[in-house]
Every structure is written in structure tokens, then in C-alpha cells.
mmCIF file as Biopython writes it, N, C-alpha, C and O atoms, coordinates in Angstrom:
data_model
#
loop_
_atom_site.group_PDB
_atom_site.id
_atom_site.type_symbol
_atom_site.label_atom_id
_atom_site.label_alt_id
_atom_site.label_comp_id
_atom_site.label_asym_id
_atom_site.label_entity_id
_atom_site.label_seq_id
_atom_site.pdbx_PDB_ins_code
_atom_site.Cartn_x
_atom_site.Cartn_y
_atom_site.Cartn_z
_atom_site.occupancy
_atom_site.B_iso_or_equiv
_atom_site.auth_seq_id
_atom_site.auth_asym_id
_atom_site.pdbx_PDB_model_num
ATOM 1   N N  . UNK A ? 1  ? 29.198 14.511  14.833 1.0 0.0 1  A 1 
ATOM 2   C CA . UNK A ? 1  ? 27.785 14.779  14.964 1.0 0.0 1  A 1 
ATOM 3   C C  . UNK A ? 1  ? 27.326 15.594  13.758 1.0 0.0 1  A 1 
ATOM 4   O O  . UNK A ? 1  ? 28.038 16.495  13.314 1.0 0.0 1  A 1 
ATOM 5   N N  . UNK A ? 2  ? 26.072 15.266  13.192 1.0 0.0 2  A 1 
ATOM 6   C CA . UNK A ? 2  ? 25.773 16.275  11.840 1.0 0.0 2  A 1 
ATOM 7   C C  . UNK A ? 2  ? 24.327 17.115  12.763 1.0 0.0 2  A 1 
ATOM 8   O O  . UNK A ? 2  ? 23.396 16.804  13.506 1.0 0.0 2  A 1 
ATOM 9   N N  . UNK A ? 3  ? 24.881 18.244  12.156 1.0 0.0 3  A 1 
ATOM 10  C CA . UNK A ? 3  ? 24.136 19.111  12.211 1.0 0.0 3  A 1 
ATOM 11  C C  . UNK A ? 3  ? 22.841 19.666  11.679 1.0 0.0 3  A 1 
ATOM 12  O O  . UNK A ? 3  ? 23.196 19.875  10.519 1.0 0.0 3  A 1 
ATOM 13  N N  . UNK A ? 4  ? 21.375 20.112  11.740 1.0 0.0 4  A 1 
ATOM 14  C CA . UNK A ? 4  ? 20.796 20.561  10.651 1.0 0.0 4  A 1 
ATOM 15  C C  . UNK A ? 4  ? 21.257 21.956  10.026 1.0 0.0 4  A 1 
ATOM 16  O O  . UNK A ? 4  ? 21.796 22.729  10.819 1.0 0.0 4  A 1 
ATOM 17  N N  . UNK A ? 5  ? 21.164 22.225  9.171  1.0 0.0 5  A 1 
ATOM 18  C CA . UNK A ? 5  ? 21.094 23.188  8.162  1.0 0.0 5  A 1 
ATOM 19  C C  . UNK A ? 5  ? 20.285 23.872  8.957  1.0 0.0 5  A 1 
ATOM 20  O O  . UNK A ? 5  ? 19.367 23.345  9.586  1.0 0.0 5  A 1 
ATOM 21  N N  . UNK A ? 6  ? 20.681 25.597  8.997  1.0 0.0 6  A 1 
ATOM 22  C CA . UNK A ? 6  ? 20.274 26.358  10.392 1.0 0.0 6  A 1 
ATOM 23  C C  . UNK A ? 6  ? 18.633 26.974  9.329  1.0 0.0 6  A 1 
ATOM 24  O O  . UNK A ? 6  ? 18.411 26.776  8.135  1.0 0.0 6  A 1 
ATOM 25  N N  . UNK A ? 7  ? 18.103 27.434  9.959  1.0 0.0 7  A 1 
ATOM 26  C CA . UNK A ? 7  ? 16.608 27.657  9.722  1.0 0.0 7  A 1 
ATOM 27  C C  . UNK A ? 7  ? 15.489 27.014  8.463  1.0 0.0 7  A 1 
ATOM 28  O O  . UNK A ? 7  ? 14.746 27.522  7.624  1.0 0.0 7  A 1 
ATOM 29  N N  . UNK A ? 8  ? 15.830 25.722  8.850  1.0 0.0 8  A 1 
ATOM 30  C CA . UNK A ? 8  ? 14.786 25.145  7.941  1.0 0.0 8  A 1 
ATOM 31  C C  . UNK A ? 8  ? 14.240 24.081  9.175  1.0 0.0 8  A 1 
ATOM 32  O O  . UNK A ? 8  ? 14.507 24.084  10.377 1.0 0.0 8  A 1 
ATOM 33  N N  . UNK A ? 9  ? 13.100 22.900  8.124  1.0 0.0 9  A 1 
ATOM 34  C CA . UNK A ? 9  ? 12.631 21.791  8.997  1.0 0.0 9  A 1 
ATOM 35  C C  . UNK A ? 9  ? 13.946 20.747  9.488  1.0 0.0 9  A 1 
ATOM 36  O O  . UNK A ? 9  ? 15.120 21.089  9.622  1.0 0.0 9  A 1 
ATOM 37  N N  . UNK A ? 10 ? 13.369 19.405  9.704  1.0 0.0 10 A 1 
ATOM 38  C CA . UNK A ? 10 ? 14.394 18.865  10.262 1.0 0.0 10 A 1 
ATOM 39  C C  . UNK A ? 10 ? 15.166 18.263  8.838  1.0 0.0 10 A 1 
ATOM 40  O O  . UNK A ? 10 ? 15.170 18.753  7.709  1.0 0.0 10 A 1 
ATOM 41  N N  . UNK A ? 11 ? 15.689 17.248  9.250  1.0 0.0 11 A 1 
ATOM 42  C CA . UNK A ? 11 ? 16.695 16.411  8.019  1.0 0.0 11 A 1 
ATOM 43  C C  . UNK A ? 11 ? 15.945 15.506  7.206  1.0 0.0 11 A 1 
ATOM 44  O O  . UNK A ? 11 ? 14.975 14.862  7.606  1.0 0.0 11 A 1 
ATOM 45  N N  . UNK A ? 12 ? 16.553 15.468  5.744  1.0 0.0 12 A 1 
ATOM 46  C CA . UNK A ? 12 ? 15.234 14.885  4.433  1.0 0.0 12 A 1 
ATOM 47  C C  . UNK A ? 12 ? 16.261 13.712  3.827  1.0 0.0 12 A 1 
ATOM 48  O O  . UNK A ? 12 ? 15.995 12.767  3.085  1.0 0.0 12 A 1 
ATOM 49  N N  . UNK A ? 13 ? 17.314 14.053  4.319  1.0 0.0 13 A 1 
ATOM 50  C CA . UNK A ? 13 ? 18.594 13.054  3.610  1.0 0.0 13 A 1 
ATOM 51  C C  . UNK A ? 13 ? 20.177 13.832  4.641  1.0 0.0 13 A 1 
ATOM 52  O O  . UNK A ? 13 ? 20.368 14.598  5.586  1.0 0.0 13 A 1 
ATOM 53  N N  . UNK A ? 14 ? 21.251 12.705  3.324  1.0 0.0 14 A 1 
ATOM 54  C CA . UNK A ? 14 ? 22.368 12.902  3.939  1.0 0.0 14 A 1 
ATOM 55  C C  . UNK A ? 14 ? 23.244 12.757  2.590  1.0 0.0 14 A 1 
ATOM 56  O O  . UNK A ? 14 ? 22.681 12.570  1.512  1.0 0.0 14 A 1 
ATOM 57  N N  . UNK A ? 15 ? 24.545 12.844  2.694  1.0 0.0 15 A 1 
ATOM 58  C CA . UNK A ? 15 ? 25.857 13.256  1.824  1.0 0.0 15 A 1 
ATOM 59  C C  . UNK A ? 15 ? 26.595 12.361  2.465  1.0 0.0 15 A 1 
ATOM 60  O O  . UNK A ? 15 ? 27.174 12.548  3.534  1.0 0.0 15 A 1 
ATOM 61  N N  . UNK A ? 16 ? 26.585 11.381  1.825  1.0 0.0 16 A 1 
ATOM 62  C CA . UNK A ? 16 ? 28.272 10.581  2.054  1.0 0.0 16 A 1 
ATOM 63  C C  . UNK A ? 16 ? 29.157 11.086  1.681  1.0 0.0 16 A 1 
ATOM 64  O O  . UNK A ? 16 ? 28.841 11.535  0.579  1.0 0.0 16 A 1 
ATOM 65  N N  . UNK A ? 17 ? 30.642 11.451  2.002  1.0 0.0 17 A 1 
ATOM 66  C CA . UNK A ? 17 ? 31.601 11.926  0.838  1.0 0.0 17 A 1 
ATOM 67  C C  . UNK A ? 17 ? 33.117 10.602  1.285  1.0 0.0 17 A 1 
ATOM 68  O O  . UNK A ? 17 ? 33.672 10.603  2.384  1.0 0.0 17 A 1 
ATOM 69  N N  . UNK A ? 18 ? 33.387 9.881   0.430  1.0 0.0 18 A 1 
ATOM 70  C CA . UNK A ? 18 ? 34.816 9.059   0.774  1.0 0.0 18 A 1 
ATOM 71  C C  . UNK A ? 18 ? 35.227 8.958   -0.042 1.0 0.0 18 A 1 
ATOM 72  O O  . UNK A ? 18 ? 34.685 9.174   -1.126 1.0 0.0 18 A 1 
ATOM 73  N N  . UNK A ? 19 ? 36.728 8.465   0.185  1.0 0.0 19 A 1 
ATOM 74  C CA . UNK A ? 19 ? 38.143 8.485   -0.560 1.0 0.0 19 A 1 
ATOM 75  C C  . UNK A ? 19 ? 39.204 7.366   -0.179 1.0 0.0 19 A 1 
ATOM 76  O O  . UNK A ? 19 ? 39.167 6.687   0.847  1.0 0.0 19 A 1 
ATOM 77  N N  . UNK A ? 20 ? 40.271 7.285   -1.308 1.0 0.0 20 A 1 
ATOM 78  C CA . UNK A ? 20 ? 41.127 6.783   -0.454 1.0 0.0 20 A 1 
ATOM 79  C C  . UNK A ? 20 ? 42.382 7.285   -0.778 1.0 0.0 20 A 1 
ATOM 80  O O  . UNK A ? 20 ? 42.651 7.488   -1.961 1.0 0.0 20 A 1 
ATOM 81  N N  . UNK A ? 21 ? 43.408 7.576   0.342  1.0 0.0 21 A 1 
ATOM 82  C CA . UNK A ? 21 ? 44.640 8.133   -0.029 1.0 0.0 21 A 1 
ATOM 83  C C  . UNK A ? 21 ? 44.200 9.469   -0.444 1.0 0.0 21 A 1 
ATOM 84  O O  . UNK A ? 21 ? 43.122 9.834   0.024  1.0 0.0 21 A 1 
ATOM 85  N N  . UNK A ? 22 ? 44.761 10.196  -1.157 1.0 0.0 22 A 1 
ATOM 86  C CA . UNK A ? 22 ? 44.411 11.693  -1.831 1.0 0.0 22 A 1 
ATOM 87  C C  . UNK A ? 22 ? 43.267 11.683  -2.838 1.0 0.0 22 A 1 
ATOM 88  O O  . UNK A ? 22 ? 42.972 12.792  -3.282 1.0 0.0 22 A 1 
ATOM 89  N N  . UNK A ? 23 ? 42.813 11.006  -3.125 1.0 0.0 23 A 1 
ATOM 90  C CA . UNK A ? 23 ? 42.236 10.691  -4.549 1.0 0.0 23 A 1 
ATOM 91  C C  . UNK A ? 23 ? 41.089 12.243  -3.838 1.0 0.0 23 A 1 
ATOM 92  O O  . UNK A ? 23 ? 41.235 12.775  -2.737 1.0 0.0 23 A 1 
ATOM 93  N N  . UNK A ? 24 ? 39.966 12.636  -4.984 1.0 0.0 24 A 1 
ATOM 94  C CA . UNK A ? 24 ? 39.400 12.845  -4.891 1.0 0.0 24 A 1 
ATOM 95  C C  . UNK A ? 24 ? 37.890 12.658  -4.563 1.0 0.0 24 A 1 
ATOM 96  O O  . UNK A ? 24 ? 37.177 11.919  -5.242 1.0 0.0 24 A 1 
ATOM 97  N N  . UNK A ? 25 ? 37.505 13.253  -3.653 1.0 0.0 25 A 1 
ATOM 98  C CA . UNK A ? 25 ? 36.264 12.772  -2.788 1.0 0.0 25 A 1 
ATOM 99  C C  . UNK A ? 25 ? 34.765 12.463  -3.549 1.0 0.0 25 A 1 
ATOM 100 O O  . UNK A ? 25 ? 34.056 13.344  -4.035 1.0 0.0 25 A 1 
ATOM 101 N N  . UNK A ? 26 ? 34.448 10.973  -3.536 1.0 0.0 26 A 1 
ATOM 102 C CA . UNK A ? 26 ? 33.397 10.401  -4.346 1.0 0.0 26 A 1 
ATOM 103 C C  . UNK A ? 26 ? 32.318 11.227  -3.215 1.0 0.0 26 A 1 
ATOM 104 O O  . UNK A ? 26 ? 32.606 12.033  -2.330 1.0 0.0 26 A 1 
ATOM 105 N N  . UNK A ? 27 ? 30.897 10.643  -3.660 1.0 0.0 27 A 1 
ATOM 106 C CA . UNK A ? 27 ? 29.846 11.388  -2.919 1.0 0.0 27 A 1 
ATOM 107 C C  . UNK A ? 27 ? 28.768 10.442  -3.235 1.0 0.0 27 A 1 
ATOM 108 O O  . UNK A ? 27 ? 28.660 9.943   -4.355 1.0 0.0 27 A 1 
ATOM 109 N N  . UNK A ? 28 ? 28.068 10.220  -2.383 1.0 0.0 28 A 1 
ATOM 110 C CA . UNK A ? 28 ? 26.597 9.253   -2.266 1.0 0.0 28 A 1 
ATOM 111 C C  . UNK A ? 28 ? 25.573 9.869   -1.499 1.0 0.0 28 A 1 
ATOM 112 O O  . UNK A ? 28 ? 25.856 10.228  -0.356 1.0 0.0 28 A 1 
ATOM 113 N N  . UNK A ? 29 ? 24.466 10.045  -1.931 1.0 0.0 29 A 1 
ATOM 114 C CA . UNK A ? 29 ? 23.254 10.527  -1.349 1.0 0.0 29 A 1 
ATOM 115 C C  . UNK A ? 29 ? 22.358 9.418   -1.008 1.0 0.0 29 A 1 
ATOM 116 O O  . UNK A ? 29 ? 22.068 8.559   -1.840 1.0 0.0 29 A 1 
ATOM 117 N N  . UNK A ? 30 ? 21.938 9.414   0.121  1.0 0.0 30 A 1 
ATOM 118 C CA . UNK A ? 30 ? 21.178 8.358   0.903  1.0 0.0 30 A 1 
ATOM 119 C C  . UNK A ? 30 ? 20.013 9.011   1.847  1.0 0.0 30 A 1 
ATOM 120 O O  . UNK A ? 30 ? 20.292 10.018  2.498  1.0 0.0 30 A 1 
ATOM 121 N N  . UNK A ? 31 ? 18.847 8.496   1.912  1.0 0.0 31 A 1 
ATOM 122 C CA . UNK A ? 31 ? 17.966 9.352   2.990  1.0 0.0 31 A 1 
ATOM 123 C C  . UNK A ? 31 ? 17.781 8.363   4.426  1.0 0.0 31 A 1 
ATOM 124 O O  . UNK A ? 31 ? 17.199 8.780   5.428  1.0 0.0 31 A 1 
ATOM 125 N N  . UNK A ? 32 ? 18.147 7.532   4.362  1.0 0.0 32 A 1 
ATOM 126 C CA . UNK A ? 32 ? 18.639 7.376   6.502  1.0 0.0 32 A 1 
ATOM 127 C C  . UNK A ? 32 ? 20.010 7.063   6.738  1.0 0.0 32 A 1 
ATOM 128 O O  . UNK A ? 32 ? 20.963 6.872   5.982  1.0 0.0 32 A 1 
ATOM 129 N N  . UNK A ? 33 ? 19.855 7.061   8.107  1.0 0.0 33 A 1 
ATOM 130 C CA . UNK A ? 33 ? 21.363 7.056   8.604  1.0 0.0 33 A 1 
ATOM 131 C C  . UNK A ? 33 ? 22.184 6.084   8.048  1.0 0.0 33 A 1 
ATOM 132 O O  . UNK A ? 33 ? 23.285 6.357   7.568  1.0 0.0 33 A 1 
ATOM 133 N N  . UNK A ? 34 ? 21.712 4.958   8.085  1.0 0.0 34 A 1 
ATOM 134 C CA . UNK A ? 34 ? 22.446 3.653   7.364  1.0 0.0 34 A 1 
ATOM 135 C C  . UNK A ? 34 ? 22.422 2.846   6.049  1.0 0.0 34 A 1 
ATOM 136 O O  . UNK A ? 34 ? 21.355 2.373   5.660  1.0 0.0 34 A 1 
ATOM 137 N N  . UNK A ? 35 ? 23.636 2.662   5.308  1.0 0.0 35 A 1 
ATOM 138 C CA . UNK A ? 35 ? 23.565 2.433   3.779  1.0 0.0 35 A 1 
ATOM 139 C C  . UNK A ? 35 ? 24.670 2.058   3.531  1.0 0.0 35 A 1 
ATOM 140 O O  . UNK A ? 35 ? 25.542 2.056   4.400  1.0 0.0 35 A 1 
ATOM 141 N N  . UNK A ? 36 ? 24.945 1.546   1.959  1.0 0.0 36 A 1 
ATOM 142 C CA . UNK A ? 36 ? 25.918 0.775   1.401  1.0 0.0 36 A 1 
ATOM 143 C C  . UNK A ? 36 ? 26.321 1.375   0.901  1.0 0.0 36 A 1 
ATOM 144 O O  . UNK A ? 36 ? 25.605 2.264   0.441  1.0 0.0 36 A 1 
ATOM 145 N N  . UNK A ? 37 ? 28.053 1.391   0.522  1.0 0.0 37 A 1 
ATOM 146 C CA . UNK A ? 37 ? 28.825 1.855   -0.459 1.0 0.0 37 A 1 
ATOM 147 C C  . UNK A ? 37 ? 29.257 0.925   -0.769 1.0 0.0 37 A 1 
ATOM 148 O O  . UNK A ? 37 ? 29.842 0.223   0.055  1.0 0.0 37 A 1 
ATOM 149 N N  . UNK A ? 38 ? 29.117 0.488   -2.321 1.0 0.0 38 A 1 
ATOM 150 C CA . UNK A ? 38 ? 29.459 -0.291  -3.264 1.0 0.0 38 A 1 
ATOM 151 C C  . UNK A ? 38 ? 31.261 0.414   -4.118 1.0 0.0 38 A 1 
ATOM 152 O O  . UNK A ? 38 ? 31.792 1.508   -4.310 1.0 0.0 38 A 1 
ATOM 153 N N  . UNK A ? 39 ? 31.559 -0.998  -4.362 1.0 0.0 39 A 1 
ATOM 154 C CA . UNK A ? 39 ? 32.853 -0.342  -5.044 1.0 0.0 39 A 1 
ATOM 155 C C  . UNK A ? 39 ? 34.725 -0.196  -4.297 1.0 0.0 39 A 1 
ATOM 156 O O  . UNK A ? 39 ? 35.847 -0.182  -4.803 1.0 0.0 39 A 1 
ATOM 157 N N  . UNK A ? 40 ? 34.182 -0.114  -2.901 1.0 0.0 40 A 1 
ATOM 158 C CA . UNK A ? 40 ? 35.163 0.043   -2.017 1.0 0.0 40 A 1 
ATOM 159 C C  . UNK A ? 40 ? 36.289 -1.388  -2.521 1.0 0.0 40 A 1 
ATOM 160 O O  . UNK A ? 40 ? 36.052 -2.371  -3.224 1.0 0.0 40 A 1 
ATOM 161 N N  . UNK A ? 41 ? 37.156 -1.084  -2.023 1.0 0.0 41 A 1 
ATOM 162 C CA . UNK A ? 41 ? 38.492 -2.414  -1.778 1.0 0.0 41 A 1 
ATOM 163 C C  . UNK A ? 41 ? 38.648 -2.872  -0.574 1.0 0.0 41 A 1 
ATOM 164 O O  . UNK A ? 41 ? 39.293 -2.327  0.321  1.0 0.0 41 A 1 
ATOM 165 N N  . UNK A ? 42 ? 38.054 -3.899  -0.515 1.0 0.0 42 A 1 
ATOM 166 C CA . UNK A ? 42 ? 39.174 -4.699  1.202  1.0 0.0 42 A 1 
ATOM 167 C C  . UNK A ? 42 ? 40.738 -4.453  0.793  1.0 0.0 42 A 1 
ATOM 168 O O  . UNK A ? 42 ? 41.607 -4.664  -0.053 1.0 0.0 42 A 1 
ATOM 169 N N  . UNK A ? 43 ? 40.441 -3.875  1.979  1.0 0.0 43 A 1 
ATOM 170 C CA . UNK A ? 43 ? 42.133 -3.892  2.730  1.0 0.0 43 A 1 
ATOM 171 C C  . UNK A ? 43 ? 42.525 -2.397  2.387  1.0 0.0 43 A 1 
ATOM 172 O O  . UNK A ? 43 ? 43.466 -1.874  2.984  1.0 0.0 43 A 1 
ATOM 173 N N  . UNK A ? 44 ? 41.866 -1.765  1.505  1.0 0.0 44 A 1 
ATOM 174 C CA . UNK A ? 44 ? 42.248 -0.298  1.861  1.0 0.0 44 A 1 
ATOM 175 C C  . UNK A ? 44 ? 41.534 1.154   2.726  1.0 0.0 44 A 1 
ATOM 176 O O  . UNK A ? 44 ? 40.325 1.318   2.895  1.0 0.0 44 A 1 
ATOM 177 N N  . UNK A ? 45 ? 42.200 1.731   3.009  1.0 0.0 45 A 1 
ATOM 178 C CA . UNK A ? 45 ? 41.786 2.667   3.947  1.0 0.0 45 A 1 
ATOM 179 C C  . UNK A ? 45 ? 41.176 3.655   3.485  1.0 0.0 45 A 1 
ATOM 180 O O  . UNK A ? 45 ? 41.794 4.328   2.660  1.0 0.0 45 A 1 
ATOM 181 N N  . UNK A ? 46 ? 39.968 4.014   3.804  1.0 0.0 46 A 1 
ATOM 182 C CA . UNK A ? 46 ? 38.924 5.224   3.490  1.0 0.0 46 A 1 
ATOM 183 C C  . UNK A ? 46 ? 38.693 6.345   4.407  1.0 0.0 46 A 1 
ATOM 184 O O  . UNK A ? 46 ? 38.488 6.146   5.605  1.0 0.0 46 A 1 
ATOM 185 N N  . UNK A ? 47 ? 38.719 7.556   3.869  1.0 0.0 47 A 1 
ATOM 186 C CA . UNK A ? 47 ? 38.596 8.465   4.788  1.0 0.0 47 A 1 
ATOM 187 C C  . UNK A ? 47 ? 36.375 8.748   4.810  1.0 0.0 47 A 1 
ATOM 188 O O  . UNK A ? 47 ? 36.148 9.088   3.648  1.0 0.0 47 A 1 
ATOM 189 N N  . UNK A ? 48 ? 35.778 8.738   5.140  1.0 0.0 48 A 1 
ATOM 190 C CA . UNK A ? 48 ? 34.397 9.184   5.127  1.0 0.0 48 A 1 
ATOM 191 C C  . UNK A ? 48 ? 34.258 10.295  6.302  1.0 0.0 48 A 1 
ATOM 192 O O  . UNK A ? 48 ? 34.816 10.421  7.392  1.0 0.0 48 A 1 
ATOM 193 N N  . UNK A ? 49 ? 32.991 11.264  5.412  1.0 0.0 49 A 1 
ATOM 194 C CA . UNK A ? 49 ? 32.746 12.121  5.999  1.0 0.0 49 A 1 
ATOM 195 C C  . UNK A ? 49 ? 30.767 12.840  5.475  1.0 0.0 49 A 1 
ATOM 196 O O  . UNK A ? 49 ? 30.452 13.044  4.302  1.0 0.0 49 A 1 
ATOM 197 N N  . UNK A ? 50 ? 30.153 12.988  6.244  1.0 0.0 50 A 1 
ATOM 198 C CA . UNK A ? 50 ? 29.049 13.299  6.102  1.0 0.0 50 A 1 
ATOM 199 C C  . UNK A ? 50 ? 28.199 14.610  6.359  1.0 0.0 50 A 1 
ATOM 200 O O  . UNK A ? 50 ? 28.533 15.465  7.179  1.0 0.0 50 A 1 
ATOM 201 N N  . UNK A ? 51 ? 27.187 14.668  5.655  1.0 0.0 51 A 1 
ATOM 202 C CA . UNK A ? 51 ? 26.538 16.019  5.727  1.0 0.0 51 A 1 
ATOM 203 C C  . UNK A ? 51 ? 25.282 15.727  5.941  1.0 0.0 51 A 1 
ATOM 204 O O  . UNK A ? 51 ? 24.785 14.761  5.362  1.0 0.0 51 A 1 
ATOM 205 N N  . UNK A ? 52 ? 24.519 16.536  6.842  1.0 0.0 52 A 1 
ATOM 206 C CA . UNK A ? 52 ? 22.569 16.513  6.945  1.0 0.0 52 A 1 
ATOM 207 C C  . UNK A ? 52 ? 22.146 17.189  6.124  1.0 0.0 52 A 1 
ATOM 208 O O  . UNK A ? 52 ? 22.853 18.116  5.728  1.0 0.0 52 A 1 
ATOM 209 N N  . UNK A ? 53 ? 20.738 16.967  5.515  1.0 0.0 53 A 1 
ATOM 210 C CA . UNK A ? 53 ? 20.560 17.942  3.943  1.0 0.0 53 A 1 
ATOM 211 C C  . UNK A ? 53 ? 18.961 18.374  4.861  1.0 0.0 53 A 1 
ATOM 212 O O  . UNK A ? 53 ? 18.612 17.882  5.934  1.0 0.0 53 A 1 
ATOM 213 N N  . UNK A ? 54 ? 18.313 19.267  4.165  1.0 0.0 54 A 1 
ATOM 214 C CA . UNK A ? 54 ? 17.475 19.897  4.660  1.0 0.0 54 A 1 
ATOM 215 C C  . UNK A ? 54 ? 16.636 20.464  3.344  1.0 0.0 54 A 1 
ATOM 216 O O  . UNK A ? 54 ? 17.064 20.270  2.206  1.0 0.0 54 A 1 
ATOM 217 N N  . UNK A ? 55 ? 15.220 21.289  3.642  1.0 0.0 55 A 1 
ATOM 218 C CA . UNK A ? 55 ? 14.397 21.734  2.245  1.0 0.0 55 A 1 
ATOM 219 C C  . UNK A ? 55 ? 15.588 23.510  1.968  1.0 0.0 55 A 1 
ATOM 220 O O  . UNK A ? 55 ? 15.336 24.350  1.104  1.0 0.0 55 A 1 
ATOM 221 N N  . UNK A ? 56 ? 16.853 23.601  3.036  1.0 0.0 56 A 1 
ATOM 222 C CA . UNK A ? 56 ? 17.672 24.971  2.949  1.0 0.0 56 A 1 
ATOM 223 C C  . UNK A ? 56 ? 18.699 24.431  1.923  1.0 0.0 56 A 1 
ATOM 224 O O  . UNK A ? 56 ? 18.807 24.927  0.802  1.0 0.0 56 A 1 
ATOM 225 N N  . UNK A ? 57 ? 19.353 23.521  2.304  1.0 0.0 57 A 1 
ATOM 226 C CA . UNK A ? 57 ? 20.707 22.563  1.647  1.0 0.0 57 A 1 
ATOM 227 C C  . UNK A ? 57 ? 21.331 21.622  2.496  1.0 0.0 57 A 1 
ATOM 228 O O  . UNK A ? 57 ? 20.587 20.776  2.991  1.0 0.0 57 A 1 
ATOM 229 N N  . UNK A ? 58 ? 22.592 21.580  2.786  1.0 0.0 58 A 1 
ATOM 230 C CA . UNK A ? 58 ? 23.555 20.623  3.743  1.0 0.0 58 A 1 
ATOM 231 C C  . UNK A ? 58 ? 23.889 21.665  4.596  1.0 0.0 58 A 1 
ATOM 232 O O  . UNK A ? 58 ? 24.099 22.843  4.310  1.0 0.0 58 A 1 
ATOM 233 N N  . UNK A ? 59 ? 23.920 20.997  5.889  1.0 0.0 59 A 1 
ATOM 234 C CA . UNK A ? 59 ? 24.876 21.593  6.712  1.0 0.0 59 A 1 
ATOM 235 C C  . UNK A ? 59 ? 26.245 21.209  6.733  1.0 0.0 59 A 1 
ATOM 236 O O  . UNK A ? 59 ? 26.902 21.076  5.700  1.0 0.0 59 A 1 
ATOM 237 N N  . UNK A ? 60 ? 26.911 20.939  8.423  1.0 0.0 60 A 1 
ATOM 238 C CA . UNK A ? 60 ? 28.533 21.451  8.104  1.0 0.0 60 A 1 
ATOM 239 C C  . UNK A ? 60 ? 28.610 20.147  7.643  1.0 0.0 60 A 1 
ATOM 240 O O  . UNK A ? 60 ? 27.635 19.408  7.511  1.0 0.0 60 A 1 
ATOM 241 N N  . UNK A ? 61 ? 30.106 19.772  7.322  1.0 0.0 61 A 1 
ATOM 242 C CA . UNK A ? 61 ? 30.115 18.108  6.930  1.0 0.0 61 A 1 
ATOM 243 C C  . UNK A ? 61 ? 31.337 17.911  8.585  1.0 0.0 61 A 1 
ATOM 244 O O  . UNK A ? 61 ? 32.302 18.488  9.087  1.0 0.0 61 A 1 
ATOM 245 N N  . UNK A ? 62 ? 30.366 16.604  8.876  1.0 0.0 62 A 1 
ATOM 246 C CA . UNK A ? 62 ? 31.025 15.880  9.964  1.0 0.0 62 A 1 
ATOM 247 C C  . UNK A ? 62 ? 32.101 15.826  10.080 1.0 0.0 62 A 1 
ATOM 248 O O  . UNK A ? 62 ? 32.556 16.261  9.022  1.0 0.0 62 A 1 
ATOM 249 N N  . UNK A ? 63 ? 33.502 15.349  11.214 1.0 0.0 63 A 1 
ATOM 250 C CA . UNK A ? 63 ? 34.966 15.063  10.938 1.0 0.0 63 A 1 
ATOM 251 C C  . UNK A ? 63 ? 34.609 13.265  10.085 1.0 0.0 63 A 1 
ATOM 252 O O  . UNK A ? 63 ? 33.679 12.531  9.749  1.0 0.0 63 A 1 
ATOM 253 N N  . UNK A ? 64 ? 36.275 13.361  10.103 1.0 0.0 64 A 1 
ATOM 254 C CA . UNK A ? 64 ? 36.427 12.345  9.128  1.0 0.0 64 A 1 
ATOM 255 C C  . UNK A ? 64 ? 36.583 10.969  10.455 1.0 0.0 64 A 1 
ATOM 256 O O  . UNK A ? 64 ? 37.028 10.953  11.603 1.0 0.0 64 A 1 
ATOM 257 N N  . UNK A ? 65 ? 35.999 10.012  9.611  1.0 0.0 65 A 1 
ATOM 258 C CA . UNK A ? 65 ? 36.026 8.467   10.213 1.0 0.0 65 A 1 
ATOM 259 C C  . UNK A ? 65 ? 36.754 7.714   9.097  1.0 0.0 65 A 1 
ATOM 260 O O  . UNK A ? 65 ? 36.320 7.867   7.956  1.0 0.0 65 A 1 
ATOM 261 N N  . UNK A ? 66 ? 37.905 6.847   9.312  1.0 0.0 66 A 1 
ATOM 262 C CA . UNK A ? 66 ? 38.653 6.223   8.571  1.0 0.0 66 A 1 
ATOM 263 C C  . UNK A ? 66 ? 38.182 4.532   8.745  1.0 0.0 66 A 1 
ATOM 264 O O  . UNK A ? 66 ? 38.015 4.074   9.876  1.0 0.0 66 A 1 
ATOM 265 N N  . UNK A ? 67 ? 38.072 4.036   8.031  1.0 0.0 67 A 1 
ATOM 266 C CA . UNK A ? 67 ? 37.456 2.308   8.104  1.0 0.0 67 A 1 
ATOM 267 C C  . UNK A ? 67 ? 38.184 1.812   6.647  1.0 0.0 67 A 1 
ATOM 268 O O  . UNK A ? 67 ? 38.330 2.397   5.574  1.0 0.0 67 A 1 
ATOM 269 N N  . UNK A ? 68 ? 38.516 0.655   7.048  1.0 0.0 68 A 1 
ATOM 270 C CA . UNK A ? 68 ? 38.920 -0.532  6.099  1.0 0.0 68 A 1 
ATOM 271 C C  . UNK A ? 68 ? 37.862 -1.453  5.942  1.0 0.0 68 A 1 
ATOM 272 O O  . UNK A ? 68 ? 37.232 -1.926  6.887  1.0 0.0 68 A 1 
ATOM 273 N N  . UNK A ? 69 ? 37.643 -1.733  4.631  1.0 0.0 69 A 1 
ATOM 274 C CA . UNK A ? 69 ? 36.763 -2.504  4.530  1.0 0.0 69 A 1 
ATOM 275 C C  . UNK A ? 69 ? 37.431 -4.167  4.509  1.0 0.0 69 A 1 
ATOM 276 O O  . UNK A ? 69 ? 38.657 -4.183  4.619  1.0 0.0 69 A 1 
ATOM 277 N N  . UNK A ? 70 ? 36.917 -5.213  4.411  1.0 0.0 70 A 1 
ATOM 278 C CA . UNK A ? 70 ? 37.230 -6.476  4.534  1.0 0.0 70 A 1 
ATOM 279 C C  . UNK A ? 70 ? 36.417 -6.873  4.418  1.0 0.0 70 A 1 
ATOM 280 O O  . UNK A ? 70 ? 35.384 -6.245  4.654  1.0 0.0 70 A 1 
ATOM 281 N N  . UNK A ? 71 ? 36.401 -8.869  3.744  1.0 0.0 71 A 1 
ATOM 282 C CA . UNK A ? 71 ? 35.673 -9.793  2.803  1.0 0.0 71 A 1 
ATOM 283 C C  . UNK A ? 71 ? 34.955 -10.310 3.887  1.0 0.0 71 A 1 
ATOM 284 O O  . UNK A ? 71 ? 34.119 -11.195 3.707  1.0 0.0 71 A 1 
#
């Protein structure tokens, strides 16, 4: 569940953050819930994880959801 960012208005956007394996965590900014990440590999495993942004900053970042993409 994402949270808002504690004393501001409601949510203006969001923070994608995914990976795969250890690598280091890419990041995509999107303003609704649903969107594309370009670039991914079928057949490998991604960790994603998200943040609510606000006119304060981001709040907490969500747990992680793991998905494989495929053709």
C-alpha cells in the first residue's frame, strides 16, 4: 500500500524503482497508478517497488513485488 507523504495535499505522482538480480535500482516517474516500463527482458525476474510523491516529497516506498515479464 503507498502511503501519502505526511502533511501535505493528496498524491501528484509516483516512483517506480526496479531491478534485476542485485543490479542497481533503475527509477521511473509516472503520474497515475498505471504505466509502462520499457527495456525489461522476458524471462527475467524483477524486483519493483513504489513511492507516492506529494507538493512535501515521497513517502515510504511500498514492499517489493517480483514479476517476469514475457512476449
Amino acid at each position: 500500500m503507498l502511503t501519502d507523504p505526511a502533511g501535505a495535499s493528496g498524491i501528484t505522482g509516483y516512483k517506480i524503482l526496479y531491478r534485476t538480480g542485485s543490479a542497481a535500482l533503475a527509477e521511473k516517474e509516472v503520474t497515475a497508478k498505471t504505466g509502462e516500463i520499457t527495456g525489461l527482458t522476458n524471462g527475467s525476474q524483477y524486483d519493483f517497488k513504489a513511492q507516492a510523491k506529494n507538493e512535501v516529497g515521497y513517502g515510504k516506498e511500498s514492499t517489493i513485488v517480483k514479476a517476469t515479464p514475457t512476449a
